[in-house]
N, C-alpha and C positions, 0 to 999 in steps of 0.2 A: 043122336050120333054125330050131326053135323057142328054141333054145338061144343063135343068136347074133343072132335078133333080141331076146331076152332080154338082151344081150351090148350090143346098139347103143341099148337103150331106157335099159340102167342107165349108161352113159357120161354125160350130160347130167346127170342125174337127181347123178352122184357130181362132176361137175364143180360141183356147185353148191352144195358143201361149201368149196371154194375161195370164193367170196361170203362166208360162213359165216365162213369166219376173217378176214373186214376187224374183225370185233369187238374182235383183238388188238391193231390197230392204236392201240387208245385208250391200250396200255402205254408204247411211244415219243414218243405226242402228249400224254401227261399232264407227262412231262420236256419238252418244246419248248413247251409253254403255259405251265407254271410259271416259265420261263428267260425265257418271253418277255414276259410280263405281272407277271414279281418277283413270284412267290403264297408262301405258306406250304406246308405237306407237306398240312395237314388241307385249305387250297380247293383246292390243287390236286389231291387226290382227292375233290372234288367230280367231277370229269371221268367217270372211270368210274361214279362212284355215278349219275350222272345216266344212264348207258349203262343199267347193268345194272338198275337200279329198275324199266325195264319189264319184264323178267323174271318180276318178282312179279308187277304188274299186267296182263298181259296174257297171261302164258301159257294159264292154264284158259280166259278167253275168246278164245281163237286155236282151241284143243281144241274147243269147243261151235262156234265158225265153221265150224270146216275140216266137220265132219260135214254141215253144208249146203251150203256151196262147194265140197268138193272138194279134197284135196290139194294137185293140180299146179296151181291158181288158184290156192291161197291160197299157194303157193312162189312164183309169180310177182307176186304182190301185194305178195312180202316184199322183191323185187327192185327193182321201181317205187322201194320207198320208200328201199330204201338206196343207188338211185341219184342219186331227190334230194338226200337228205342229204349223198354226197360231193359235190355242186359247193355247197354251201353256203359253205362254207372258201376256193372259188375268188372267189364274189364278193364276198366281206366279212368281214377276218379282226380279230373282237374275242373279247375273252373270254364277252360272252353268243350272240356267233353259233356260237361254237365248241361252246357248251353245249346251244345248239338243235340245232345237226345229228349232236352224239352223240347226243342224245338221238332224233332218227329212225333213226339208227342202230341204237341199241336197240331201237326197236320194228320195225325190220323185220329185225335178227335177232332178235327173238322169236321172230318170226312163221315165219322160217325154219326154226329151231331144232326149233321144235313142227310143222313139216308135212312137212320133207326126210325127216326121220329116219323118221316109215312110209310117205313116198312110195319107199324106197328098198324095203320091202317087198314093196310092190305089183310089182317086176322084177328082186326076188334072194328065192331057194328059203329057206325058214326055220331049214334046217340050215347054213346060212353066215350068217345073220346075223349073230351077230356077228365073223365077220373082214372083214364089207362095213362093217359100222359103225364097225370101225378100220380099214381103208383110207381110208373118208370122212373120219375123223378125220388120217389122213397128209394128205391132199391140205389137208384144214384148213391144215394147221398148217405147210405147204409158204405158205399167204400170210402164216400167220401171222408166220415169218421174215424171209421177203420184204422184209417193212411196215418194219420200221426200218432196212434195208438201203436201201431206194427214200429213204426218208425221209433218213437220211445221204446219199446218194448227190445228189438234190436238194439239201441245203445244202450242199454242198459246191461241186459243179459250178456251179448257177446259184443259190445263197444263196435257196435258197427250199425248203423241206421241205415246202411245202404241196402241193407238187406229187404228191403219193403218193397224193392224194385226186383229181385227175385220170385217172391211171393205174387206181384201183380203179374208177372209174365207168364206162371204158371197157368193162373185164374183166363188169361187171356189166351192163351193156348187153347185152354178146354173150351172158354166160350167159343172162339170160332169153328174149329170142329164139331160141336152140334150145331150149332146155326148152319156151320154144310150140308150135315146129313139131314136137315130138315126140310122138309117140301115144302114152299109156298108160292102160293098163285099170284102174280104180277100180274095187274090188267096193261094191258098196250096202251104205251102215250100214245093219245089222239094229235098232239103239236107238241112240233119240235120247240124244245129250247132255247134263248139264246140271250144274252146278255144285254138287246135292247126291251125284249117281254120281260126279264128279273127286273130290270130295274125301272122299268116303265109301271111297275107296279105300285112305288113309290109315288105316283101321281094321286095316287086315292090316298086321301088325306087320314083315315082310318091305319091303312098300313102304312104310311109313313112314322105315325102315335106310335103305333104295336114296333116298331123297328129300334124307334129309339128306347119304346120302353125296355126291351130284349138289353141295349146298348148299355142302360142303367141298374135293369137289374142283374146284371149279370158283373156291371162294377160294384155293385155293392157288396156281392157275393166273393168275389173275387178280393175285394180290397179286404171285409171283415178277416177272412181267410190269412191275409197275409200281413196282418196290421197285429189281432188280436195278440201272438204271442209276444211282440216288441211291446204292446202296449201294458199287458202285465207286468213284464218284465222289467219296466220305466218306472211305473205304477206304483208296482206292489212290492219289487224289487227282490223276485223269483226266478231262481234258474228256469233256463230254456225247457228240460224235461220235463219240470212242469208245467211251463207258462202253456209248451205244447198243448196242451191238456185242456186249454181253455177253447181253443180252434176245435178240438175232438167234443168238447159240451157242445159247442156252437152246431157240428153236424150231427150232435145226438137229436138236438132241440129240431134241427130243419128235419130228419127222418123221421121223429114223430107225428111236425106236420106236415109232410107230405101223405104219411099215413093216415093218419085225420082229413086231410084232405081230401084224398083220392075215395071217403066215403062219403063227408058230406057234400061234396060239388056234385055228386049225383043227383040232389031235391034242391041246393040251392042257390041261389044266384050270384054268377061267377062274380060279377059286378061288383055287387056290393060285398061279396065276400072279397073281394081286392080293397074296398076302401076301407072297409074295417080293416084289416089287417095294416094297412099303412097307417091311422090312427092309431095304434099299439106299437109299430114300429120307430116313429119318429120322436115320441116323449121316451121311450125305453133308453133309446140315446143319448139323446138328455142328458136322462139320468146318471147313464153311464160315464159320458164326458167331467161330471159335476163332482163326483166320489170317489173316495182313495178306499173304501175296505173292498177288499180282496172277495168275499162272498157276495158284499154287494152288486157288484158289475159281475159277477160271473152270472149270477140272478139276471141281470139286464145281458148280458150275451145269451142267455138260454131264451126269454121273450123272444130278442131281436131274430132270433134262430128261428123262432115256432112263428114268427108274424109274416117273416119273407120266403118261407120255405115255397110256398104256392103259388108265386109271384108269375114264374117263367111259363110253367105250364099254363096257366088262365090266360098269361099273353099269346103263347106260341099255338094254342088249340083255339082259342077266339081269331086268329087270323087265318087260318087252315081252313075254320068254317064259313069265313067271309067268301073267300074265292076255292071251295075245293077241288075244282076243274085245274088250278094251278097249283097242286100242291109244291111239285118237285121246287117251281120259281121261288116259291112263298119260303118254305124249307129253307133253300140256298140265301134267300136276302134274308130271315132275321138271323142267322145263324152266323151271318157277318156280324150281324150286330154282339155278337160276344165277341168280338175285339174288343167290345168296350171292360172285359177285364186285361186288358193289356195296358188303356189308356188312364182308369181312372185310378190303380194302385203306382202309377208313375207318377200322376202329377199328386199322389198323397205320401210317397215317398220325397217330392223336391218338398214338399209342403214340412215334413215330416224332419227333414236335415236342416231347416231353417226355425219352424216352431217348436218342433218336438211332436211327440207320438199322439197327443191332445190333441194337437192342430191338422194332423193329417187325419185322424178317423174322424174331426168334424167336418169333413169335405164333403162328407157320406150325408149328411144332412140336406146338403145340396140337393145331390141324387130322389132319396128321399120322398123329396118335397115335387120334386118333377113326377115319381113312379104316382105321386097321389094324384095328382092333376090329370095324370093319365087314365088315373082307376076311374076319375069323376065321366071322362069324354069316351069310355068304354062302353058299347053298344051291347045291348043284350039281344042274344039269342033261342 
């Protein structure tokens, strides 16, 4: 009995991982705002940089909140705001309204980001950790493909894409209303919070790795997202509605492996299932960067999709188990570390207006090359 109401508390609690990935949505809307306002590569990834910048700012103080609110308040706090933020688009579409309500969007996926992922501890046993954390991560990334599908799908039917931000404010509505009416047991912080304990955390050389790797794989995610439809489009020399289409493979490929994931990370080693997965990921690109057919790199966006999908989770639950007496700290600092999709699709956008679309998604090579050195200095549990 203990077991499946353990079973009916964590349903909500993972449904609201799905909320979670409206974040992706900022990758298909940074192509329909630049298309639609005629921007450059560098303003128009102002779009996400405006998203993810809260990231920085406001993770460690989400982490020092949540220890006096509460977890499942401050998840439903993060709901409130990213449901205002999607009808923002509904009542007024300019390029600085567009910018406000990514920008609530980012801070209530901050805010999410930093409270779901140990609200999820609180109604899953410590030894599945992390395969709860990639299954969270599938259900993500299940809207994250969604998003540009709904988004085509709106301009095409009724010449309006803004409609995708209707449809997510609904979803977001219902998720937080169950998440209220759901009972869950919060254990009492034993120590308070404070933003010299967050970042003093950073002194252990393990989570300073795991921080940046958060920083890198969350630019990689971030940049493919918002790279891939300009890069078709340059490429292959394909309308946006469909180039969209190629971002939407990219989070079919990450949902299947996050779904693959979240079964084999149960028997095997998170370790070495990260460095394999980055040996598949960095010749995939490659390849991609080297080839003009259109099937060919969509082939190499689907790999790229299925090798990084497990990245975040393996980093963010191997540091959780390093210190779990710290969660909320630990929470708050990598969860800064996704500003790093603010940073790395900026400086692939400057890269992008001077080399071309080539030259900025080979920046991600970079990254890459770092996320593997990381998999190599990752500690098993």
């Amino acid at each position: 009995m203990k077991e499946n109401s353990s079973t009916y508390k964590a349903i909500p609690v993972l449904f609201g991982f799905f909320v979670m990935g409206f974040v992706d949505l900022v990758g298909i809307a940074t192509s329909y705002v630049k298309q639609d306002f005629k921007l450059s590569d560098t303003l128009a990834n102002l779009l996400p940089m405006t998203l993810f910048l809260w990231f920085a700012i406001l993770s460690v103080p989400t982490g020092i909140i949540m220890s006096k609110l509460g977890r499942k308040r401050t998840v439903i706090l993060s709901m409130t705001i990213t449901f205002m933020a999607m009808l923002l688009p509904l009542i007024s579409y300019s390029f600085v309204m567009i910018l406000i309500a990514f920008s609530m969007l980012g801070i209530g996926n901050t805010i999410i980001q930093v409270s779901l992922n140990p609200l999820l501890t609180n109604v899953v046993s410590g030894n599945r950790l992390t395969s709860s954390l990639t299954f969270g991560q599938f259900i993500k990334a299940i809207a994250a493909f969604l998003g540009p599908i709904i988004a085509g799908a709106a301009a095409g039917s009724f010449g309006n894409w803004k409609l995708v931000f209707l449809v997510f404010a609904v979803i977001t509505l219902i998720s937080g209303l169950w998440l209220m009416i759901t009972p869950i047991h919060e254990e009492p912080v034993n120590q308070s919070s404070s933003f010299s304990s967050s970042f003093g955390l950073l002194k252990d050389r393990t989570i300073l790795l795991l921080f940046l790797g958060i920083v890198f794989a969350v630019g990689i995610d971030v940049g493919l997202n918002t790279t891939i439809p300009k890069f078709l489009m340059d490429r292959c020399n394909i309308l946006l509605e469909k180039a969209g289409l190629g971002t939407s493979l990219y989070f079919v490929a990450r949902t299947i492996g996050t779904f693959v994931g979240a079964i084999l990370l149960v028997k095997l080693s998170a370790r070495k299932f990260f460095i394999v997965s980055m040996f598949i990921a960095i010749p995939a690109l490659l390849i991609m960067l080297m080839i003009d057919n259109l099937w060919g790199i969509l082939a190499m966006i689907f790999i790229i999709g299925l090798a990084v999908a497990n990245v975040f989770s393996i980093i963010f639950s191997s540091a959780l188990k390093r210190k779990p007496e710290s969660a909320n700290e630990i929470s708050g600092l990598l969860i800064m570390g996704v500003a790093g999709g603010a940073v790395l699709p900026l400086i692939m956008g400057i890269i992008s207006d001077s080399l071309g679309q080539t030259g900025g998604m080979a920046f991600l090579l970079v990254a890459m090359s770092f996320l593997l050195y990381n998999a190599f200095k990752l500690e098993e549990k």
